[in-house]
C-alpha positions as CSV (number, residue, x, y, z in Angstrom):
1,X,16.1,-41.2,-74.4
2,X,17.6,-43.9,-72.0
3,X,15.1,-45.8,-70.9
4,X,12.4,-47.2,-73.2
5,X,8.9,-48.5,-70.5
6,X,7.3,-51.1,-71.8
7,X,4.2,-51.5,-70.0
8,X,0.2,-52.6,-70.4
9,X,-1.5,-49.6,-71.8
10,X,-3.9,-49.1,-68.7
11,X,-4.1,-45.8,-66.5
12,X,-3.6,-48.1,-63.5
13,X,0.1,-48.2,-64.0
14,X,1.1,-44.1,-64.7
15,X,1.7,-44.3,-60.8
16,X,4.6,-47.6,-61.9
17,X,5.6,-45.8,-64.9
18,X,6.1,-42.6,-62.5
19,X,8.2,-44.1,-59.9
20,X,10.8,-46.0,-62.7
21,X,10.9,-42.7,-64.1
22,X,11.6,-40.3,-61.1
23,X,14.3,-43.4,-60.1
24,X,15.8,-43.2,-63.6
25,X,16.0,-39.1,-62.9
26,X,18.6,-39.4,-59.9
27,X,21.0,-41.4,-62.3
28,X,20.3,-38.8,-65.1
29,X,18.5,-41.4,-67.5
30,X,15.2,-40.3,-69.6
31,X,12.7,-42.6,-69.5
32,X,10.0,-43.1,-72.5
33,X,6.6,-44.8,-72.9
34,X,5.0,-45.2,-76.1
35,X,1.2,-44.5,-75.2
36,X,2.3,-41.4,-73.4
37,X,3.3,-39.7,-76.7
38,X,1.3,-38.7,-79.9
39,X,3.8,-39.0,-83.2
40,X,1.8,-39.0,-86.3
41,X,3.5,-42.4,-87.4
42,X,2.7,-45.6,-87.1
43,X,2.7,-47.2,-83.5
44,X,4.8,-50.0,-84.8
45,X,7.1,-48.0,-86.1
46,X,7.4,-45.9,-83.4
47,X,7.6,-48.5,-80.8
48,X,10.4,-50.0,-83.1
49,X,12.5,-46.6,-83.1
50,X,12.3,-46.1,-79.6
51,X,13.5,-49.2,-78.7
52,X,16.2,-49.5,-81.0
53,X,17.5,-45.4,-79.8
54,X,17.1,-46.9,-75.9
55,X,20.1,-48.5,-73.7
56,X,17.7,-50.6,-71.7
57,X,14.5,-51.5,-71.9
58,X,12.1,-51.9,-68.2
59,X,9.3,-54.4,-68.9
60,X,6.3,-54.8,-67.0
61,X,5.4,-58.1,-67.5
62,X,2.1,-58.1,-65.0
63,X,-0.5,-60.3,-66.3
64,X,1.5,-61.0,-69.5
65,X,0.1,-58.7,-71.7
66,X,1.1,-59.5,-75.3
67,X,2.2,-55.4,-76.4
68,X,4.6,-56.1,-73.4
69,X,5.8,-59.6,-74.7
70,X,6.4,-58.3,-78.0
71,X,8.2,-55.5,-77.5
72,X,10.8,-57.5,-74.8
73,X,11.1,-59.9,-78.2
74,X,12.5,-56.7,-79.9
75,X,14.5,-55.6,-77.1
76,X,16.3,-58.6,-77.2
77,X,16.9,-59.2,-80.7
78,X,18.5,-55.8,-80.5
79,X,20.8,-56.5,-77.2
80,X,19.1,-54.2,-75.0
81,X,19.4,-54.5,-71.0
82,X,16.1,-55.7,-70.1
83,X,14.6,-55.4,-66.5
84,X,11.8,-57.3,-65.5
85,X,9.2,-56.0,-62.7
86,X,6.0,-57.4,-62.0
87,X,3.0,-57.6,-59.5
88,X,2.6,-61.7,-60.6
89,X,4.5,-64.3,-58.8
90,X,7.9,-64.7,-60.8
91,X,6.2,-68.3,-61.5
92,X,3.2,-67.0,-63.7
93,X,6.0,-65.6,-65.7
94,X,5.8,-66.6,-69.5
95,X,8.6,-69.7,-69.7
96,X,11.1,-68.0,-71.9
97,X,11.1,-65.1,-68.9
98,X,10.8,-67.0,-66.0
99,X,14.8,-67.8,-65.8
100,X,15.0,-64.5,-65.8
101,X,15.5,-62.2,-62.6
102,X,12.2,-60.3,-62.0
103,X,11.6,-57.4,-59.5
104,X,8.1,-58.5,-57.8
105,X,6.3,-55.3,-56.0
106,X,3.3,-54.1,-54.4
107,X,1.2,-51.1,-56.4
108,X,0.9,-50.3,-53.0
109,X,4.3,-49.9,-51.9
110,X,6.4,-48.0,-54.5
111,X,8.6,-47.1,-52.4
112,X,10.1,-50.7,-51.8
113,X,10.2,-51.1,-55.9
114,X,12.0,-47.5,-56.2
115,X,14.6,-49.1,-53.8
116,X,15.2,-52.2,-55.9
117,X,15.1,-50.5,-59.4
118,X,17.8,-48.0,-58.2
119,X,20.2,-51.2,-57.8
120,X,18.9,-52.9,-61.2
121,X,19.9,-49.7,-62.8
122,X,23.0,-49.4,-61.6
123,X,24.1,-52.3,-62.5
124,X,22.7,-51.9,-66.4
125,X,24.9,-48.8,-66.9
126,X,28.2,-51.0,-65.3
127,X,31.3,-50.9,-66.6
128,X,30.7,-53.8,-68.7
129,X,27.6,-52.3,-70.2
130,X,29.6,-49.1,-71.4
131,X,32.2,-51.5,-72.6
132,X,29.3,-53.1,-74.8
133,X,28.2,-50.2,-76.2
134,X,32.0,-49.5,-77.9
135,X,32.6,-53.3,-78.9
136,X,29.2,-54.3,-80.1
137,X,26.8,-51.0,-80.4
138,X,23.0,-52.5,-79.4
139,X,22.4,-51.4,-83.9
140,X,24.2,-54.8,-84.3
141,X,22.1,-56.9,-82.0
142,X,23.5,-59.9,-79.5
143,X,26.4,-62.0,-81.2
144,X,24.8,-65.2,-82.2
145,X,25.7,-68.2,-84.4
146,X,24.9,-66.1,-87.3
147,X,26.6,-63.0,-87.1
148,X,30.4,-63.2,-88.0
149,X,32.8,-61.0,-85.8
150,X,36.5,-61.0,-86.8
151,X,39.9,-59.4,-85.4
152,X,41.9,-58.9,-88.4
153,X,45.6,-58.4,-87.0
154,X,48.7,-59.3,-88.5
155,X,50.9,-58.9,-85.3
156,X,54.4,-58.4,-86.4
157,X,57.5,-59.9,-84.6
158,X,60.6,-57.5,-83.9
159,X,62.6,-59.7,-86.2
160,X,60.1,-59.6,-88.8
161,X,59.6,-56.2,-88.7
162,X,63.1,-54.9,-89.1
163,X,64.7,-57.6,-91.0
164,X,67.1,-58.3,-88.2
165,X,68.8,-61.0,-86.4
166,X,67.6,-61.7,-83.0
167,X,65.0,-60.4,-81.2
168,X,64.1,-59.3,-77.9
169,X,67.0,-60.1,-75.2
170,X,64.4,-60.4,-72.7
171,X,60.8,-61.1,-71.8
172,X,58.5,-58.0,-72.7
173,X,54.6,-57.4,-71.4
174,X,51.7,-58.0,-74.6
175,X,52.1,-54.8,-76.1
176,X,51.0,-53.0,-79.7
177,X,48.6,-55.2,-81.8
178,X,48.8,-57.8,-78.9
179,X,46.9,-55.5,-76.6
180,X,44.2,-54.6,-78.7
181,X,43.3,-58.4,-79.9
182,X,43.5,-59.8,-76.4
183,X,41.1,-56.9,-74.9
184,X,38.6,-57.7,-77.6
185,X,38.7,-60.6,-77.0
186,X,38.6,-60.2,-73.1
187,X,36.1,-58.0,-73.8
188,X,33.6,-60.4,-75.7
189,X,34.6,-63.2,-73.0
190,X,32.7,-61.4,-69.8
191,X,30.3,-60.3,-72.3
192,X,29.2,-63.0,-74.1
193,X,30.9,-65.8,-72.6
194,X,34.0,-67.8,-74.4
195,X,31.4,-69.5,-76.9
196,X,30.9,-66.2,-79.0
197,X,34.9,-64.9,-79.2
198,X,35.4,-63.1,-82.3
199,X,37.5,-65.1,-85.0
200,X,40.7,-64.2,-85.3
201,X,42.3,-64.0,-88.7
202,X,45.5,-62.3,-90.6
203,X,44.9,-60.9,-93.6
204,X,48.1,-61.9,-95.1
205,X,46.0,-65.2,-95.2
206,X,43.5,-64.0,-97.9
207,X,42.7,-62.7,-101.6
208,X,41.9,-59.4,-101.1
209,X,38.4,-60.3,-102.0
210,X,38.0,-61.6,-98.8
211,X,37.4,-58.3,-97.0
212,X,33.9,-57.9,-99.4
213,X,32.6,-60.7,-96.8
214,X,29.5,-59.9,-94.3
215,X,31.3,-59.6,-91.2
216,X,32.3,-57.1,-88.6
217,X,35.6,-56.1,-88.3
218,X,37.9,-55.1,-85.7
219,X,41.3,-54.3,-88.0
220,X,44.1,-53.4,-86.0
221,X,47.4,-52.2,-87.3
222,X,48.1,-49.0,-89.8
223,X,48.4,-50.0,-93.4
224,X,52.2,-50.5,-92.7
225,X,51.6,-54.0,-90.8
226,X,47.8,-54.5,-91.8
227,X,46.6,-54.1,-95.5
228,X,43.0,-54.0,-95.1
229,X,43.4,-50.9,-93.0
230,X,44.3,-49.6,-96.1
231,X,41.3,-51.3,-98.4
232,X,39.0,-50.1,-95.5
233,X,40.3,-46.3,-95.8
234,X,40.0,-46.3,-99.3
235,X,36.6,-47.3,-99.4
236,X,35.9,-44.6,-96.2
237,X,37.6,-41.9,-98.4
238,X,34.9,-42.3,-100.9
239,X,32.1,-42.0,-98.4
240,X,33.5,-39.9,-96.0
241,X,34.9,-36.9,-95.0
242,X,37.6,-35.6,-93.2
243,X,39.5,-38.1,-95.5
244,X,42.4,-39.7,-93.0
245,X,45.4,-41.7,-94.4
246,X,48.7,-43.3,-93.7
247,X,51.6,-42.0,-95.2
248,X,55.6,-43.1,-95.5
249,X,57.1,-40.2,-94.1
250,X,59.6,-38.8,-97.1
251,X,62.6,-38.4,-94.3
252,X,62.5,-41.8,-92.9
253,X,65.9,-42.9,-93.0
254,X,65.4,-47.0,-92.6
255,X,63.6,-48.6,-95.3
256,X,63.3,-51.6,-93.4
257,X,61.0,-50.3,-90.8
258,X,59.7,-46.8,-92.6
259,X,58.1,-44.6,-90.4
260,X,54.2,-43.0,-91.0
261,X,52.7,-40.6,-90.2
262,X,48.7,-39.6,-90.0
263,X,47.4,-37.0,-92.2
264,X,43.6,-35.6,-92.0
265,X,42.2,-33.9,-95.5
266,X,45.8,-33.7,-96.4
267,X,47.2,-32.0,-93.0
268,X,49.2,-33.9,-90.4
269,X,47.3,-34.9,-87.7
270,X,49.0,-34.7,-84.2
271,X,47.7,-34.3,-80.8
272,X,46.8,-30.4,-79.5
273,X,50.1,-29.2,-78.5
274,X,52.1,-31.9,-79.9
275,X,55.4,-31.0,-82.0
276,X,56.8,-33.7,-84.7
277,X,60.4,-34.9,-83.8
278,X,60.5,-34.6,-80.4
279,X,62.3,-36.3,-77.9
280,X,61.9,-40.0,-77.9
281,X,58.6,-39.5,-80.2
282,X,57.2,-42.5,-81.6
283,X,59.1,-44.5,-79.0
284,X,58.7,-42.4,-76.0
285,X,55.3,-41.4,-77.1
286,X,52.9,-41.6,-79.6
287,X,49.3,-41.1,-80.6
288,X,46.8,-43.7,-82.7
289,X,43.3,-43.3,-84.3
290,X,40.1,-45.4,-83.5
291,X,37.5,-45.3,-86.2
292,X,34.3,-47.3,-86.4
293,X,31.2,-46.7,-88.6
294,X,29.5,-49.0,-91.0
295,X,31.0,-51.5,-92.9
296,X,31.4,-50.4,-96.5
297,X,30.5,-53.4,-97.9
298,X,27.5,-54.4,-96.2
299,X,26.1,-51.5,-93.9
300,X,24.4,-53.3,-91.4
301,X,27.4,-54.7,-90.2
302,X,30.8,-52.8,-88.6
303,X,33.9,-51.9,-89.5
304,X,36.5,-50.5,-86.9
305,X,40.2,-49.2,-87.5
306,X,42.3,-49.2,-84.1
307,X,46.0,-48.2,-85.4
308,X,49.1,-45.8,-84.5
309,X,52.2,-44.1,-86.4
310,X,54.3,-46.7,-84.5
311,X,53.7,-50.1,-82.3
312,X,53.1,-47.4,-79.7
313,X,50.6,-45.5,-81.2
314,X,48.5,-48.5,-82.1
315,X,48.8,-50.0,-78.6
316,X,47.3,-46.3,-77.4
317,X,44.4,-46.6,-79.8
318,X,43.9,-50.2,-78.7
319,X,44.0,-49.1,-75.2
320,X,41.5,-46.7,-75.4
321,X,39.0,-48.9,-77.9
322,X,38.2,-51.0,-74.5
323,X,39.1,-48.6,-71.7
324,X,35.7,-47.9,-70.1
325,X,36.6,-44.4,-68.5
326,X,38.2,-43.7,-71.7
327,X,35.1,-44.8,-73.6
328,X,32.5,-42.7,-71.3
329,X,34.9,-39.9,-72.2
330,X,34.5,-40.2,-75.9
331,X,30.4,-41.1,-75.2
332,X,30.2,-37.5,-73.7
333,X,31.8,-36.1,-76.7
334,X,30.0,-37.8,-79.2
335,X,26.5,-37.1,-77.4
336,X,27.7,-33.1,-77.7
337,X,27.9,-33.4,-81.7
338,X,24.7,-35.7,-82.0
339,X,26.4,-39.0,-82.6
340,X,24.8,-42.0,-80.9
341,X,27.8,-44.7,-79.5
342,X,25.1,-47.5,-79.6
343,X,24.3,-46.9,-83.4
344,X,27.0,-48.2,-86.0
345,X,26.2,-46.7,-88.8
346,X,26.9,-43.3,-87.0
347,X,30.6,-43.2,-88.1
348,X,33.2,-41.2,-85.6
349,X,36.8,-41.0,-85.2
350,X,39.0,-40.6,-82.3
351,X,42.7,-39.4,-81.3
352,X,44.2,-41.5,-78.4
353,X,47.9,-41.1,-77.2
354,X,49.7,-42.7,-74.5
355,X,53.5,-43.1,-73.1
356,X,55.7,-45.6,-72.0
357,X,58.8,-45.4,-69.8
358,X,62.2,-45.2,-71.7
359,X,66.0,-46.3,-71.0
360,X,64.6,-48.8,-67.9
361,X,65.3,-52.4,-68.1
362,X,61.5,-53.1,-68.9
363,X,60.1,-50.0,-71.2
364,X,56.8,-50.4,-69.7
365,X,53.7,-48.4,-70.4
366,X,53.1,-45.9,-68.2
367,X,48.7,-46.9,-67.9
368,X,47.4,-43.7,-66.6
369,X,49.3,-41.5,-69.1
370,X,46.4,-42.6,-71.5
371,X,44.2,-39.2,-73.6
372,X,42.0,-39.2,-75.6
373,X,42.6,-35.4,-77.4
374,X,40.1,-35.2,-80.2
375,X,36.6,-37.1,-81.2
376,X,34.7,-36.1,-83.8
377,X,32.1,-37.4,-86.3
378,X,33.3,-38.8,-90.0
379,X,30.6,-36.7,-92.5
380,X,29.0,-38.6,-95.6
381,X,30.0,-36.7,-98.3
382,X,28.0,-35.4,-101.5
């Protein structure tokens, strides 16, 4: 179900509820309306449900009917794209409404409202919107002063990293953990607006304890760079199944900058196709996981892991954490295995790769060679 109607439960308005419906049909949205149905559950908590299972809400707001009012206060304590239509002037609106935009239209002329809602719900399933439902699922609600969002990065320089002298010869494009916390944070900007950014933190900052806090978390990094992507995996493995980890790879020849690779119940894990040790691997190429589900420390809250083998593997699984046709990609996979993108506590995984030019003055990225190979849902086990 896409669309949840939210309208005054008179006959008068099946022909209203008809024509949002048929309009949702051409953009292959579901609509639902609650006194249409018979569940033998309480209306309340059906109506609650619905809403929260929806990605936008339509409201009816003629004559200000107080179901209607109610259930818009729940659609927007849960973050849900709301639009307004009405018979009423825009200026009988209820106050907290009335700055919003509000489709007037004629019961008579349903053809003109058809017209207008086929624009309105275009631009509720935007590129932004699909970006939402990856960065801040509508299960969380709208970031408010209350809720705590945090990028937990510890961004390594090339000096730091390898224990050398030096550094880069010559300016290099944000790449690797970079990438990832300035797309969130883009991301939450044309969202939001700059007052709710997400705080950004390194871990090498805090006692351990500190990860316990309620608070959603974007980590970024493997356990190499970032040590709460280990705590977090830890805590997953007891929970979850297949059980995915870090390791030191046993042939790594510099102990300064060891190299990992990802293992799933115990078997590598490498993109379809994909041979270890090939040329320029890691460097060339590499592959990174995204994993989000519910934080293990307080459920109601998120946890996401966005890291690689390498800096290129992590920048791949950053890349494709905020990529919108990456994300509709991974939505139509998760939808095929029953796992909702708008609810958290639904936990999934996903295999992302990318490449990047080698032996050129620059060493760029090469954008469009972004996949995303596998998605598939993380299992509760016992």
């Amino acid at each position: 179900m896409d669309i949840f109607i939210s309208t005054p439960f008179d006959p008068v308005f099946d022909e209203v509820t008809s024509a949002v419906s048929s309009e949702a049909q051409k953009r292959g949205l579901t609509c639902y309306r609650v006194d249409q149905d018979h569940i033998p559950e309480p209306i309340e908590q059906t109506i609650n449900n619905k809403i929260r299972a929806s990605r936008m809400v339509v409201a009816d707001i003629t004559n200000s009917k107080p179901n209607v009012l109610h259930e818009i206060g729940q659609a927007y304590s849960l973050g849900k794209p709301i639009i307004f239509i009405s018979q009423d002037s825009p200026d009988t609106a209820p106050f907290n409404i009335r700055g919003f935009p509000i489709i007037r239209y004629d019961p008579k002329k349903l053809k003109e409202l058809r017209k207008k809602l086929n624009l309105a719900f275009q631009q509720a399933t935007s590129d932004n919107e699909i970006l939402r439902a990856m960065l801040v699922p509508v299960s969380l609600g709208l970031p408010t002063q209350e809720s705590w969002f945090v990028i937990a990065a510890s961004p390594l320089s090339y000096r730091r990293t390898t224990g050398r002298s030096g550094g880069f010869k010559k300016m290099r494009r944000t790449y690797s953990d970079y990438t990832g916390i300035r797309s969130i944070l883009q991301g939450f900007g044309s969202l939001y607006g700059f007052a709710s950014l997400p705080d950004l933190i390194d871990p090498e900052d805090y006692d351990d304890s500190a990860i316990e806090e309620r608070m959603n978390v974007y980590c970024i990094a493997s356990p190499k760079a970032n040590r709460w992507a280990s705590i977090l995996l830890k805590q997953y493995h007891k929970r979850y199944v297949p059980r995915i980890e870090f390791r030191a790879d046993s042939a790594s020849s510099d102990l300064k900058n060891i190299n990992v690779s990802i293992f799933s119940d115990g078997r590598e894990l490498m993109p379809p196709g994909w041979e270890p040790n090939t040329n320029h691997d890691r460097y060339g190429r590499d592959f990174g996981l995204i994993i989000r589900g519910p934080n293990p420390y307080h459920v109601d809250q998120m946890v996401v892991i966005i890291a690689g083998r390498s800096a290129l593997g992590t920048e791949a699984a950053c890349r494709a954490f905020t990529d919108v046709s990456i994300i509709k990609e991974i939505r139509t996979r998760l939808s095929a295995i029953k796992v909702d993108i708008e609810d958290h506590k639904q936990p999934f995984w996903g295999l992302a790769s990318i490449q990047k030019t080698v032996g050129t003055e620059t060493e760029e990225v090469i954008a469009n060679s972004l996949r995303i190979h596998q998605v598939d849902r993380l299992q509760r086990t016992g």
